[in-house]
VOPA-242429 format. One line per 4 residues: number of its first residue (from 1); their letters; for each residue x, y, z of N, C-alpha, C, O. Coordinates in steps of 0.1 Angstrom, whole numbers, padded with zeros to 4 digits, m for minus. Example, Ala and Ser with C-alpha at 12.3 -4.5 7.8 and 13.67 -1.06 7.14 Angstrom:
! residues 2
1> AS> 0132 m0057 0078 0123 m0045 0078 0132 m0033 0078 0142 m0033 0085  0128 m0022 0071 0137 m0011 0071 0129 0000 0079 0134 0011 0080
END
This chain:
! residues 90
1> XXXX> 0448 m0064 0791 0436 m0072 0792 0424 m0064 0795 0412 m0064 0790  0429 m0054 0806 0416 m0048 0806 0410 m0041 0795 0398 m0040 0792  0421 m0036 0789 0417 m0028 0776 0408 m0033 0766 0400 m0027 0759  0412 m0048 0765 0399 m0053 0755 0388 m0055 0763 0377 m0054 0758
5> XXXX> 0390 m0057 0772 0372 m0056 0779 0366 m0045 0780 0354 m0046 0778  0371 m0033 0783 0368 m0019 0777 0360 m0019 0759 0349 m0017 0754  0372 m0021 0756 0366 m0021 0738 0357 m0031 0736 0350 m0028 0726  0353 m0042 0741 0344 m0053 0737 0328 m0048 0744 0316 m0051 0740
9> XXXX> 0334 m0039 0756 0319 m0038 0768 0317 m0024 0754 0306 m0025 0748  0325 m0015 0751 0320 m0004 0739 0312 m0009 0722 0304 m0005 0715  0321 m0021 0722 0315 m0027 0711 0301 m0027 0713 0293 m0021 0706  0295 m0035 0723 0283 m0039 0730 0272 m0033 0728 0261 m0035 0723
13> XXXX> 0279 m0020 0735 0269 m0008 0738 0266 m0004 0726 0254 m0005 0722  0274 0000 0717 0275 0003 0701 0264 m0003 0696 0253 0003 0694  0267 m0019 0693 0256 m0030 0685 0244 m0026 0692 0235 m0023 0684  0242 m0026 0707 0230 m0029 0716 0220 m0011 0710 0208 m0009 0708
17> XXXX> 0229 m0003 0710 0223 0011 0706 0218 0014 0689 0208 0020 0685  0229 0007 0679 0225 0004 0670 0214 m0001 0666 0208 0005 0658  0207 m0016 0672 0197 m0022 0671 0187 m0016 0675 0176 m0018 0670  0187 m0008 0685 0176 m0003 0696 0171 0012 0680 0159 0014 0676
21> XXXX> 0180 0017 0678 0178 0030 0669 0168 0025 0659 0157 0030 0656  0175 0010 0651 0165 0003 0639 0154 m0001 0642 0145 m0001 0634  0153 m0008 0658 0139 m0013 0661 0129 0000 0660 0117 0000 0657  0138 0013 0663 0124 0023 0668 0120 0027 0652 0108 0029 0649
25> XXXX> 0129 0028 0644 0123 0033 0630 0115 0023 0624 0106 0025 0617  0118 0007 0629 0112 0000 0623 0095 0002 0629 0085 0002 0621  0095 0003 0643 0078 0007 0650 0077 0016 0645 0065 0018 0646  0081 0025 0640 0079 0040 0638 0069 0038 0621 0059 0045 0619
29> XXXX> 0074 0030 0614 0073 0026 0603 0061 0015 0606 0049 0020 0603  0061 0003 0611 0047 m0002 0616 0036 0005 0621 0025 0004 0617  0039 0013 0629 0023 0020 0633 0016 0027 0619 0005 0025 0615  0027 0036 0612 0025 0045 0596 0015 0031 0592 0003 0033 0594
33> XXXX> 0019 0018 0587 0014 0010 0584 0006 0004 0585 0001 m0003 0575  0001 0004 0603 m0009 0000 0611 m0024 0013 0605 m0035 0011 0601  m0016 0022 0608 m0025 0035 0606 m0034 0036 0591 m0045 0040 0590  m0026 0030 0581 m0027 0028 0571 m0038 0021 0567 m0047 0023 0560
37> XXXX> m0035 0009 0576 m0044 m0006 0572 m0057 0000 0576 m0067 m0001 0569  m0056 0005 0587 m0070 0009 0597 m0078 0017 0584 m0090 0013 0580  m0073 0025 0579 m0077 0034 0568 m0084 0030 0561 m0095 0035 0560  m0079 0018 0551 m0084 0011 0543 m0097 m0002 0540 m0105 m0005 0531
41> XXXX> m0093 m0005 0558 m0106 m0010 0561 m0116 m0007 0566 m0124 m0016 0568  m0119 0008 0570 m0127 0019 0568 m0134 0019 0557 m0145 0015 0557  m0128 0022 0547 m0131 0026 0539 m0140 0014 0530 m0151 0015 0524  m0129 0001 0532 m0135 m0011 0530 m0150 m0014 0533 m0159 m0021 0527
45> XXXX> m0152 m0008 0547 m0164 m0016 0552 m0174 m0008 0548 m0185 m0013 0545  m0172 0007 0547 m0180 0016 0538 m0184 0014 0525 m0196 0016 0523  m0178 0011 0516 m0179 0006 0503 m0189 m0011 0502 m0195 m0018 0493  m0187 m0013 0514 m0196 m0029 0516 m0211 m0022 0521 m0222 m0028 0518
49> XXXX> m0211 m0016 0525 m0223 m0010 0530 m0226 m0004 0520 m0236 m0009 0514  m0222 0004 0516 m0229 0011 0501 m0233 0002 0490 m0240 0005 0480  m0227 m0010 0493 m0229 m0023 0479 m0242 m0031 0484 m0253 m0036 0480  m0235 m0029 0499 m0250 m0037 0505 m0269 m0031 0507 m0280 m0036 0509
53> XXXX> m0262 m0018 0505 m0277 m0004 0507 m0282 m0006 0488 m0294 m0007 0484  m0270 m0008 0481 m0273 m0004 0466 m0282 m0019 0461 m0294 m0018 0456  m0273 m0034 0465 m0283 m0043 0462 m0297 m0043 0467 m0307 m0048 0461  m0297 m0037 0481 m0314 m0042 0481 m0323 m0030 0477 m0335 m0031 0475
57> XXXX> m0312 m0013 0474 m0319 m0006 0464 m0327 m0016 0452 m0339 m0015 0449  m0319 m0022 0447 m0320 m0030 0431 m0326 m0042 0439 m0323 m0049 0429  m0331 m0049 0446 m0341 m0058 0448 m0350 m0053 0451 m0359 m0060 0447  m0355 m0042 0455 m0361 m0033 0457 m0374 m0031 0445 m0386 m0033 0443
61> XXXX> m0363 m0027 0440 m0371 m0018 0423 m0370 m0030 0416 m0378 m0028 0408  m0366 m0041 0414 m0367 m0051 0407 m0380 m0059 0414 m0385 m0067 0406  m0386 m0059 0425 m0397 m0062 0429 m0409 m0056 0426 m0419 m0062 0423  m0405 m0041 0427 m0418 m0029 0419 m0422 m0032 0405 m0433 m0030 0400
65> XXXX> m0410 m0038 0397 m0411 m0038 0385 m0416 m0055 0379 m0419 m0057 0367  m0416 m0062 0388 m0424 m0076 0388 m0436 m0074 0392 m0444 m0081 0387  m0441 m0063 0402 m0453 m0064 0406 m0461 m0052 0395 m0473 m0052 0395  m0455 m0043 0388 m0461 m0032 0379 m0461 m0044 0366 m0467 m0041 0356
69> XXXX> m0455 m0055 0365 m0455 m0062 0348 m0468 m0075 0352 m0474 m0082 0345  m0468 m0074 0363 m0483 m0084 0369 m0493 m0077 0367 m0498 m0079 0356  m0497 m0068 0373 m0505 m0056 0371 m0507 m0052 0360 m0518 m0047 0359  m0500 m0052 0350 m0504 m0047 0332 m0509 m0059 0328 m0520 m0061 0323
73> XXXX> m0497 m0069 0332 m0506 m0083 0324 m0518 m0085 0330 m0526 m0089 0321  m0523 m0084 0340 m0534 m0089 0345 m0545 m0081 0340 m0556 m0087 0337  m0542 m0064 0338 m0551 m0051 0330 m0556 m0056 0316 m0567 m0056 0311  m0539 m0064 0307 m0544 m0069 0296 m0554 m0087 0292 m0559 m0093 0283
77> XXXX> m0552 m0089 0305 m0559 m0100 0306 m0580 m0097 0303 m0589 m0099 0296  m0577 m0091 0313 m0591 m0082 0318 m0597 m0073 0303 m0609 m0072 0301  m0590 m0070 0298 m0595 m0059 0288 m0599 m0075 0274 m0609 m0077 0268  m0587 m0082 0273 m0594 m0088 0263 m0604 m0100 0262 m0608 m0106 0252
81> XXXX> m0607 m0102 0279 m0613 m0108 0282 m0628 m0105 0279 m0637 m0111 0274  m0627 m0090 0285 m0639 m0080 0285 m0645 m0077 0271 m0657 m0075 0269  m0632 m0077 0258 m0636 m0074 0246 m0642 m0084 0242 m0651 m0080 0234  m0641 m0096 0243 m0643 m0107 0236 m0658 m0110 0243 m0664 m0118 0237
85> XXXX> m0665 m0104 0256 m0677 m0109 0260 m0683 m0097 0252 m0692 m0101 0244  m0681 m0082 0250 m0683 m0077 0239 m0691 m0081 0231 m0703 m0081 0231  m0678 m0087 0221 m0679 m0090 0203 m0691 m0105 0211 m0703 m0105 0206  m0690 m0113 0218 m0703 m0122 0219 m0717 m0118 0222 m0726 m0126 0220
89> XX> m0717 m0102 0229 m0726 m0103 0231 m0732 m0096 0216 m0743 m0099 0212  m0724 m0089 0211 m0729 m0084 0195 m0735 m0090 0191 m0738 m0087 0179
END
């Protein structure tokens, strides 16, 4: 009798050491993963910033380029306005 409580208290330790060995490769393997994610959303939030720096580049110049096509039209407004008191006063 005692002998199987010997082998059952060994069994124990066995399973109980077994599991403990899988848990640690399994953290061992989450942090890799943890480490991983961290990485990515680095990189992530960099790439959002560079999209976010690049759009208001391009609102930017797309504002320059509304106010330089105001500015000609308004140049060509003026000039043929100007031509035309010209040819009347001719």
């Amino acid at each position: 009798m005692f002998y199987l409580l010997i082998c059952a208290f060994a069994g124990v330790l066995g399973v109980k050491y077994y599991t403990s060995m899988g848990m640690r490769k399994l953290e061992h393997r989450l942090r890799g993963v943890q480490q991983d994610l961290d990485k990515v959303k680095g990189l992530k939030k960099e790439k959002e910033d560079e999209q976010k720096e690049m759009a208001d580049e391009e609102d930017l110049c797309e504002e320059r380029i509304r106010s330089m096509k105001d500015i000609i039209n308004d140049l060509e407004y003026r000039l043929t306005t100007s031509k035309e008191e010209e040819t009347e006063v001719i």
